[in-house]
VEXDRENGU-792156 format. One record per residue (C-alpha): z, x, y; residue number from 1; residue in one letter. Coordinates in steps of 0.2 Angstrom, whole numbers, plus 5000, padded with zeros to 4 digits. Layout:
% VEXDRENGU-792156
zz,xx,yy,k,r
Z,X,Y,NUM,a
...
//
This chain:
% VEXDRENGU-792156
zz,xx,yy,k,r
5166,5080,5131,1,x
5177,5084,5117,2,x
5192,5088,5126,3,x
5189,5072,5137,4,x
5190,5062,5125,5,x
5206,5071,5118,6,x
5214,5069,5133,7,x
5212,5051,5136,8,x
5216,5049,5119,9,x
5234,5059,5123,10,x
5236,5048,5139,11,x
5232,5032,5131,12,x
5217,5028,5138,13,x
5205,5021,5122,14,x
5190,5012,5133,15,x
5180,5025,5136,16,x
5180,5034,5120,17,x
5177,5016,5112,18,x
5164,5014,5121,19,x
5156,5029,5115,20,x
5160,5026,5100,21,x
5152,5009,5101,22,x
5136,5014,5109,23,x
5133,5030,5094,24,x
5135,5015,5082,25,x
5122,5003,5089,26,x
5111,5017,5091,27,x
5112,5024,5074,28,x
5109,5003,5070,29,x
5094,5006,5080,30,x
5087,5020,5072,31,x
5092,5012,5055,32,x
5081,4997,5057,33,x
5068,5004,5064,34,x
5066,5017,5049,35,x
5069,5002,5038,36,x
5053,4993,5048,37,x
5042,5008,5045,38,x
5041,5013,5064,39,x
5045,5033,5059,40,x
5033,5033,5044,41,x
5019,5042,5048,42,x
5000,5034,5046,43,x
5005,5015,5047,44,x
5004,5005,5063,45,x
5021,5000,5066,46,x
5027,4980,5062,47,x
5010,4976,5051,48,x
5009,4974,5035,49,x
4994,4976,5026,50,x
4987,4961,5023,51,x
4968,4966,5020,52,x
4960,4976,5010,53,x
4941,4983,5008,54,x
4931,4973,4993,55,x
4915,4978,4989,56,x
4900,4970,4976,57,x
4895,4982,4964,58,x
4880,4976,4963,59,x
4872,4973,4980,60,x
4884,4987,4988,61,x
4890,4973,5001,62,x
4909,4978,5008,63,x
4921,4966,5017,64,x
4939,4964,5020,65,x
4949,4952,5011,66,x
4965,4948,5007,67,x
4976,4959,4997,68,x
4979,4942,4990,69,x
4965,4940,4981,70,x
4963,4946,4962,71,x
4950,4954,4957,72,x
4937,4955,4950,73,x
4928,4938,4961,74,x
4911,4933,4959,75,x
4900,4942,4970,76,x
4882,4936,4976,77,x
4873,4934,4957,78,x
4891,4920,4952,79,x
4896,4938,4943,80,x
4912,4944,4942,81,x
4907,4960,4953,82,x
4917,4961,4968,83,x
4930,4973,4968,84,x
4942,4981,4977,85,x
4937,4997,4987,86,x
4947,5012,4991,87,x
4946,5022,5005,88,x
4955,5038,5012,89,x
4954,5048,5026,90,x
4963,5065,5029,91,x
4955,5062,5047,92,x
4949,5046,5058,93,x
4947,5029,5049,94,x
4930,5031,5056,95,x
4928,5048,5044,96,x
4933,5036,5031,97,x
4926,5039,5012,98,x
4926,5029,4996,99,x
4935,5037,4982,100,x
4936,5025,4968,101,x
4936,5007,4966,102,x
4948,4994,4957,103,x
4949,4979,4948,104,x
4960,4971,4934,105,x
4957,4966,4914,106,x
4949,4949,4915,107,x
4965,4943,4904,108,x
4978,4950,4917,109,x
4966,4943,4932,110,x
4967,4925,4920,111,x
4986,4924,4919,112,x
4988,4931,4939,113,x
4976,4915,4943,114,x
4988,4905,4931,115,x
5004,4913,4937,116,x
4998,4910,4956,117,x
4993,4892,4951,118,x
5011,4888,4945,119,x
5004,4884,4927,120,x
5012,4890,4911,121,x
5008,4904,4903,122,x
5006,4909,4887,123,x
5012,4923,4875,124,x
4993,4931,4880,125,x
4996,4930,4898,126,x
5012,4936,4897,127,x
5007,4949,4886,128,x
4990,4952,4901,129,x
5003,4953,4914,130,x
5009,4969,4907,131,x
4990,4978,4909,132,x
4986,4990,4922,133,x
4973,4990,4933,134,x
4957,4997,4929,135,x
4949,5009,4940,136,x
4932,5020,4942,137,x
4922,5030,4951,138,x
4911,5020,4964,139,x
4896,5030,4956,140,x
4886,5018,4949,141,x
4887,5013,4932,142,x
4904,5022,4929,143,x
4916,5018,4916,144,x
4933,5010,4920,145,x
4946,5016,4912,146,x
4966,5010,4913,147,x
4974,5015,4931,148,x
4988,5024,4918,149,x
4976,5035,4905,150,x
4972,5051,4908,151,x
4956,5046,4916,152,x
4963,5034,4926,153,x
4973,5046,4933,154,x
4961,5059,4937,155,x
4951,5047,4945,156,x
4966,5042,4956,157,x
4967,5059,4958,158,x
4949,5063,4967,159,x
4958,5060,4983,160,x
4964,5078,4981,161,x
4948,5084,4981,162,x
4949,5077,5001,163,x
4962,5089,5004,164,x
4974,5097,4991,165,x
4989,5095,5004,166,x
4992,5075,4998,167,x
5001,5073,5013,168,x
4986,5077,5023,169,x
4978,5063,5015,170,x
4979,5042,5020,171,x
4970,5027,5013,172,x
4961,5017,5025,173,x
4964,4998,5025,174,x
4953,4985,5038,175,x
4959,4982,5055,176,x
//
């Protein structure tokens, strides 16, 4: 193919290897966007975003997709602020699913989020609260929370390893 395209080249002929050219460029465009879309990352559904995630009610054990929009924690059944978000992973079928820590953030952050969202000023605090980290635990009952970047925090981040110690193995599960 090489010396074809040599040889028209000598003999003046520059259709045919443009076209060439032009097609190995609209296929490398191709590939590009389609990286860029998330079509060769392995796990996600191509062309969705997430948009839900699993919550659950810490105290009646209730679980539900919401939004990822919402900011938690949201009052749960009791007016409490107990619904959180739930984390699940899988190193198998969404179906073999299993919860591995749960997730919420400081009320103050979760205050100056609202705000933020709501288009209202915020204040030195809240601007101060944006700069907090999630707080996460284990979905044992009456677990701490602990900042998402402590030690604890991330050891409990962590316990998906215990799914499989390959991380690449290993996927979070979100509502269909």
């Amino acid at each position: 193919m090489a010396l074809e395209i040599r040889s028209k080249l000598q003999k003046g002929n520059l259709a045919v290897p443009l076209l060439i050219i032009f097609i190995i460029a609209v296929l490398g465009a191709g590939v590009y966007a389609a990286r860029s879309l998330g079509l060769f990352a392995p796990g996600l559904r191509p062309n969705k975003r997430i948009a839900k995630e699993y919550f659950i009610d810490e105290e009646t054990g209730d679980v539900d997709a919401r939004s990822v929009s919402e900011i938690p924690p949201l009052p749960g059944k009791s007016g409490k602020p107990t619904v959180v978000i739930a984390h699940y992973f899988t190193t198998t079928t969404d179906a073999a699913k299993k919860l591995m820590y749960l997730q919420r953030y400081p009320l103050p952050t979760k205050h100056a989020l609202e705000a933020q969202r709501d288009g209202q000023p915020l204040t030195t605090d809240d601007l101060n609260a944006l700069n907090e980290e999630f707080e996460v635990r284990l979905p044992e009952p009456n677990s701490p929370w602990y900042p998402e970047d402590t030690p604890e925090g991330l050891s409990i981040v962590n316990t998906i390893t215990t799914l499989d110690p390959d991380i690449r193995k290993v996927r979070q599960v979100y509502p269909k």
